[in-house]
VOLUMKE-867427 format. One record per residue: residue number from 0; residue in one letter; x, y, z of N, C-alpha, C, O, CB in turn. Coordinates in nm, 2 decimals, decimal comma. Glycine has a CB too. Example, Ala and Ser with C-alpha at 12.3 -4.5 7.8 and 13.67 -1.06 7.14 Angstrom:
num / residu / n_east / n_north / n_up / ca_east / ca_north / ca_up / c_east / c_north / c_up / o_east / o_north / o_up / cb_east / cb_north / cb_up
0 / A / 1,32 / -0,57 / 0,78 / 1,23 / -0,45 / 0,78 / 1,32 / -0,33 / 0,78 / 1,42 / -0,33 / 0,85 / 1,13 / -0,45 / 0,90
1 / S / 1,28 / -0,22 / 0,71 / 1,37 / -0,11 / 0,71 / 1,29 / 0,00 / 0,79 / 1,34 / 0,11 / 0,80 / 1,41 / -0,06 / 0,57
This chain:
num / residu / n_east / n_north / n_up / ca_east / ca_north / ca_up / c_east / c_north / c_up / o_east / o_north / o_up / cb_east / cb_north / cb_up
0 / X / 1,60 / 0,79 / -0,52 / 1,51 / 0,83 / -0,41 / 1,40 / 0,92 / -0,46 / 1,41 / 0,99 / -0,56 / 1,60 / 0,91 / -0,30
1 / X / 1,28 / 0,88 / -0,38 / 1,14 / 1,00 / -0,47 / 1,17 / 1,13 / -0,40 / 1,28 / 1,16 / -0,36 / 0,93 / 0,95 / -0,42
2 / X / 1,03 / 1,21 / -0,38 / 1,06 / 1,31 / -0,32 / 1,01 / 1,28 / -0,21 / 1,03 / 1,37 / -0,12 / 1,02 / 1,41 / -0,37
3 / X / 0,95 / 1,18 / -0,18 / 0,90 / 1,15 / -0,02 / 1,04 / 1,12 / 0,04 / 1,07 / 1,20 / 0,13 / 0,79 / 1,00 / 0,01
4 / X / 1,12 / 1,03 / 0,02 / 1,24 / 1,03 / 0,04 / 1,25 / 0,86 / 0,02 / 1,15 / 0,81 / -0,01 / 1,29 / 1,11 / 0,17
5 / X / 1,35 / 0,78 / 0,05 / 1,41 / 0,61 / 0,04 / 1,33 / 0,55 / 0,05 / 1,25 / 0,57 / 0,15 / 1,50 / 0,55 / 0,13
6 / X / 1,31 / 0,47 / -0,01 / 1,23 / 0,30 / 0,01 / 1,29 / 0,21 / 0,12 / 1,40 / 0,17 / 0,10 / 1,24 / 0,19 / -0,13
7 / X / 1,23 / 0,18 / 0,23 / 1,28 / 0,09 / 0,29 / 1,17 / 0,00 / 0,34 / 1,05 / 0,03 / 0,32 / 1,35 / 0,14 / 0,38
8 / X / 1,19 / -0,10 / 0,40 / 1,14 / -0,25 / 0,43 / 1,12 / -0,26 / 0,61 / 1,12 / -0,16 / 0,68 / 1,29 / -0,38 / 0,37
9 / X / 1,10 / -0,42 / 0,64 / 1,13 / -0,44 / 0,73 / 1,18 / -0,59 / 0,75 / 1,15 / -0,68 / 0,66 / 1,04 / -0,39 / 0,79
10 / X / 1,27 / -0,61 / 0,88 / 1,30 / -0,72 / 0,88 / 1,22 / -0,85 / 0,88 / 1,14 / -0,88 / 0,97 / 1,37 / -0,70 / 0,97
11 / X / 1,23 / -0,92 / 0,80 / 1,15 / -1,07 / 0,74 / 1,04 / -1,02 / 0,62 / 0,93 / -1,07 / 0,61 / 1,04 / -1,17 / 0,88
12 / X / 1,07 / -0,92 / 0,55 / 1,00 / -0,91 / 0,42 / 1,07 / -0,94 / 0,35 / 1,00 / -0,93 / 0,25 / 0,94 / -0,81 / 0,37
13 / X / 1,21 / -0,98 / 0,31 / 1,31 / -1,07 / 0,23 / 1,28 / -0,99 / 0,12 / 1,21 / -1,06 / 0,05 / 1,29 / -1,23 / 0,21
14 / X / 1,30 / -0,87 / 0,05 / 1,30 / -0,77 / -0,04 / 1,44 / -0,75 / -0,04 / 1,52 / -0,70 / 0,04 / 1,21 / -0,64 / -0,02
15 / X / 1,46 / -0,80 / -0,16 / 1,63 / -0,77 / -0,22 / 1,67 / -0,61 / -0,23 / 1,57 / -0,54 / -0,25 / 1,64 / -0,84 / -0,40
16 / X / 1,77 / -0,55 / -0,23 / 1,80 / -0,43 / -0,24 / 1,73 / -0,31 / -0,18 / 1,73 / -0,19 / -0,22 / 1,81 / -0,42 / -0,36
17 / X / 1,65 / -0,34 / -0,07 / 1,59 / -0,22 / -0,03 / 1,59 / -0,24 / 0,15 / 1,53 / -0,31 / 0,24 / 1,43 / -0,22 / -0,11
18 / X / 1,71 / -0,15 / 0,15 / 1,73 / -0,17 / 0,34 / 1,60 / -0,13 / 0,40 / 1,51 / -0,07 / 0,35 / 1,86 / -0,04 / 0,42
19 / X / 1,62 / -0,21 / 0,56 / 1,54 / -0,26 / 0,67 / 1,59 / -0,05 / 0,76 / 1,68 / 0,03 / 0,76 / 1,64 / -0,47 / 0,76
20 / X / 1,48 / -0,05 / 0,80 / 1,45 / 0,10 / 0,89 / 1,33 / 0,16 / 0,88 / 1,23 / 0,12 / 0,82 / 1,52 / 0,22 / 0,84
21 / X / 1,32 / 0,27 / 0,96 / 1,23 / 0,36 / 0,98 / 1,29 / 0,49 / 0,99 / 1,41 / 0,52 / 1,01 / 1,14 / 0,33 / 1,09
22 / X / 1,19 / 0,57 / 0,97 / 1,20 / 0,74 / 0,97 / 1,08 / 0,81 / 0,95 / 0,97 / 0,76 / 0,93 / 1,29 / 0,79 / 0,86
23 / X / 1,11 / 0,94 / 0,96 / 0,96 / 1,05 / 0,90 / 0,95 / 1,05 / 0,77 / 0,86 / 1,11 / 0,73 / 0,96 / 1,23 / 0,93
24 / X / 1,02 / 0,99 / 0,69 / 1,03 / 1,03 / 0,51 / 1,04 / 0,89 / 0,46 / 1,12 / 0,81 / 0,49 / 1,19 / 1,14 / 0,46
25 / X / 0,93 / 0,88 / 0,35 / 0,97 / 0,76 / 0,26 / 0,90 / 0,70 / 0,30 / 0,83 / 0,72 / 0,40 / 1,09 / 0,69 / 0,26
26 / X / 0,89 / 0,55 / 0,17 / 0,82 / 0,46 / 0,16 / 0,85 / 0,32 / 0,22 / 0,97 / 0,27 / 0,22 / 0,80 / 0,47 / 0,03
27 / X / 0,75 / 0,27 / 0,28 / 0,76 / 0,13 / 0,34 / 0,73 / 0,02 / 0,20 / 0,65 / 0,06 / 0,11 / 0,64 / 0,11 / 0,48
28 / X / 0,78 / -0,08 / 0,21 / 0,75 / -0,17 / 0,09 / 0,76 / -0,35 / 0,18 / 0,87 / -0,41 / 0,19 / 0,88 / -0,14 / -0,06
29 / X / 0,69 / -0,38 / 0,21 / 0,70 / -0,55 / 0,22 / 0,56 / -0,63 / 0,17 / 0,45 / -0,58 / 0,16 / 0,72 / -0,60 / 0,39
30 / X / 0,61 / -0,77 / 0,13 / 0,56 / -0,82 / 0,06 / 0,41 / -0,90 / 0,15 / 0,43 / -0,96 / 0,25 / 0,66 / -0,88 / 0,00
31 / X / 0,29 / -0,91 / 0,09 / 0,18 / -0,99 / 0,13 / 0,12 / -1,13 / 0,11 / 0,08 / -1,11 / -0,01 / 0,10 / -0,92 / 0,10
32 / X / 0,10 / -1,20 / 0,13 / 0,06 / -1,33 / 0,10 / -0,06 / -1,31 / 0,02 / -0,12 / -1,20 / 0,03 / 0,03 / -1,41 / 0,22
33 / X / -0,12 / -1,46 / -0,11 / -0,20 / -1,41 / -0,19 / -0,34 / -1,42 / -0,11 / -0,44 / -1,35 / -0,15 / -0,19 / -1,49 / -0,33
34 / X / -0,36 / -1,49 / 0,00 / -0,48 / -1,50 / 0,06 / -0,54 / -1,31 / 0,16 / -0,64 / -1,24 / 0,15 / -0,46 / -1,67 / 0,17
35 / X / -0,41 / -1,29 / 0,24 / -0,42 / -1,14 / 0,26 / -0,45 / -1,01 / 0,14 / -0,48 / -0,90 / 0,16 / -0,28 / -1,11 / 0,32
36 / X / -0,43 / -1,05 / 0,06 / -0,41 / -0,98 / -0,06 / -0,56 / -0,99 / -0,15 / -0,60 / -0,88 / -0,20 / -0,29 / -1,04 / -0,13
37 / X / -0,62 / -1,12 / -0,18 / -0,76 / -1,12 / -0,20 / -0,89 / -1,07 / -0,11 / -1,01 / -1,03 / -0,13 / -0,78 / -1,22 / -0,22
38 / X / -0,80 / -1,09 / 0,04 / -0,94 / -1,07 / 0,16 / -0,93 / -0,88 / 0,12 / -1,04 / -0,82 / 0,11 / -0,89 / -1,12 / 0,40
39 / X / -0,77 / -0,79 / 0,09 / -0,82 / -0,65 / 0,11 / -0,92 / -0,62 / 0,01 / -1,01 / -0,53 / 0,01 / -0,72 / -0,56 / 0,10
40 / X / -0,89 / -0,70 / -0,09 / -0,97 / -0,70 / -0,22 / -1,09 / -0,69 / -0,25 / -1,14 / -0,61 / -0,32 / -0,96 / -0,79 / -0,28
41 / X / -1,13 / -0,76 / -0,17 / -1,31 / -0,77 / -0,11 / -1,37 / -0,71 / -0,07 / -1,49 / -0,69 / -0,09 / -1,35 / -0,84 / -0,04
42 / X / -1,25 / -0,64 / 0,05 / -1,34 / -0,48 / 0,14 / -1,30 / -0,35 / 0,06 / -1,37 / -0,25 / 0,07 / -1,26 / -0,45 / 0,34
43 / X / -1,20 / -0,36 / -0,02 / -1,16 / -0,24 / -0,14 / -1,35 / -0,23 / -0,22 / -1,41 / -0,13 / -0,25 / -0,99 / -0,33 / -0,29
44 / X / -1,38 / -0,39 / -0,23 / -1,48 / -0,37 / -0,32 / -1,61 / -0,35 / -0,26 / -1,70 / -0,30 / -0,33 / -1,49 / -0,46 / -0,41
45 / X / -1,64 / -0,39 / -0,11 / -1,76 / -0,41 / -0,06 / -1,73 / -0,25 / 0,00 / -1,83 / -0,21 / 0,07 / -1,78 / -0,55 / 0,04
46 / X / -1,67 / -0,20 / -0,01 / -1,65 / -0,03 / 0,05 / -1,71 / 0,04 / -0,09 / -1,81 / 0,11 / -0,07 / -1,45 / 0,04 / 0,10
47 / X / -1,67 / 0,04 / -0,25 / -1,67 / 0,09 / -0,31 / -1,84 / 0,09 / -0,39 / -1,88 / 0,18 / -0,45 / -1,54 / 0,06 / -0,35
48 / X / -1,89 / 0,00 / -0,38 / -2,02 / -0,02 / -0,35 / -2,10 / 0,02 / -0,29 / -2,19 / 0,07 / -0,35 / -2,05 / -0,09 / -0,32
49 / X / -2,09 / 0,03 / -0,14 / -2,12 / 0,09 / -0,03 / -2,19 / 0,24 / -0,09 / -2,30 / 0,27 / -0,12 / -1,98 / 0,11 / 0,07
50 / X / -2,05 / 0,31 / -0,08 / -2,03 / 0,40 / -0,19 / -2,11 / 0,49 / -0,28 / -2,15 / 0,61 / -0,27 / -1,98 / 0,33 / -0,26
51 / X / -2,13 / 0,35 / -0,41 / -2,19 / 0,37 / -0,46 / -2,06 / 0,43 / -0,57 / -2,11 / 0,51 / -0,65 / -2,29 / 0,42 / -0,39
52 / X / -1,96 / 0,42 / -0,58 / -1,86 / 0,44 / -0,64 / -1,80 / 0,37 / -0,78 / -1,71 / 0,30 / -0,79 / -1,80 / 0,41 / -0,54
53 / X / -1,86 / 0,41 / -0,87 / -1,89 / 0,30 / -1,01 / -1,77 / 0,31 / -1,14 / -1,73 / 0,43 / -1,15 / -2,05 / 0,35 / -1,08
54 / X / -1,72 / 0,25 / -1,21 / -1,62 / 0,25 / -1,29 / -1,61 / 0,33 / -1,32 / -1,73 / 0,38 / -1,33 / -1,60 / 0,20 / -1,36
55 / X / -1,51 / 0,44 / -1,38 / -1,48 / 0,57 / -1,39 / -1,45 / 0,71 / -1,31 / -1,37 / 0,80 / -1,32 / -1,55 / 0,58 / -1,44
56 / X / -1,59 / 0,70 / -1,21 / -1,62 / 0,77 / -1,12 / -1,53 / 0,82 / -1,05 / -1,52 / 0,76 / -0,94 / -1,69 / 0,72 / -1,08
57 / X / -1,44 / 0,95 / -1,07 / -1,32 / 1,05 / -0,94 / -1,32 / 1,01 / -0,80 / -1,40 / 0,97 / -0,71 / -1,38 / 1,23 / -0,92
58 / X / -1,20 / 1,03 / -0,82 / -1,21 / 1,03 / -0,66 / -1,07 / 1,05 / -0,59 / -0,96 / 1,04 / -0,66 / -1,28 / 0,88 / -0,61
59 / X / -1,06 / 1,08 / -0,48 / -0,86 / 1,15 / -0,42 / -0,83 / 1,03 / -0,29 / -0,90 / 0,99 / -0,20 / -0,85 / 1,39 / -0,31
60 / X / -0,74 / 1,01 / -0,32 / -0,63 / 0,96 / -0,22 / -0,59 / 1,04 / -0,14 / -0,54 / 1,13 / -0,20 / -0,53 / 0,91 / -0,28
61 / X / -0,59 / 1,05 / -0,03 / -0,49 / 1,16 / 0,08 / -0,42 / 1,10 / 0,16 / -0,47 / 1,02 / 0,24 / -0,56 / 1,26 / 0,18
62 / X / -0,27 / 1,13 / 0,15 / -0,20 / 1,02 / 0,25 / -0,14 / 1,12 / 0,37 / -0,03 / 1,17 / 0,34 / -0,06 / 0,91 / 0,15
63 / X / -0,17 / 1,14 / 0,45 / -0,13 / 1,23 / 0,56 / -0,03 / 1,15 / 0,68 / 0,01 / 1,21 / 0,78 / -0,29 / 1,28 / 0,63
């Protein structure tokens, strides 16, 4: 377990060993298709541009 607390899923993400739930603590994990997965790709990059946001360049994550 992290310190956020358990990994769990949801039902029809077919992830082996990691029970189906919710709660205030912990990480969600299910799996994405490769076409969902290129389209975030695109706005990850057409944002980071935007931006102005260039290889190397700092920057923070905040997950609230």
């Amino acid at each position: 377990m992290s310190a956020g607390g358990a990994r769990r899923s949801f039902s029809g993400c077919d992830l082996p060993n990691i029970p189906t739930g919710t709660g205030p603590k912990g990480a969600s994990a299910c799996m994405i298709n490769a076409s969902d997965n290129n389209a975030q790709g695109g706005l990850n990059t057409q944002f980071f541009r935007s931006e102005r946001m260039l290889d190397g360049d700092p920057f923070q994550i905040r997950i609230s």
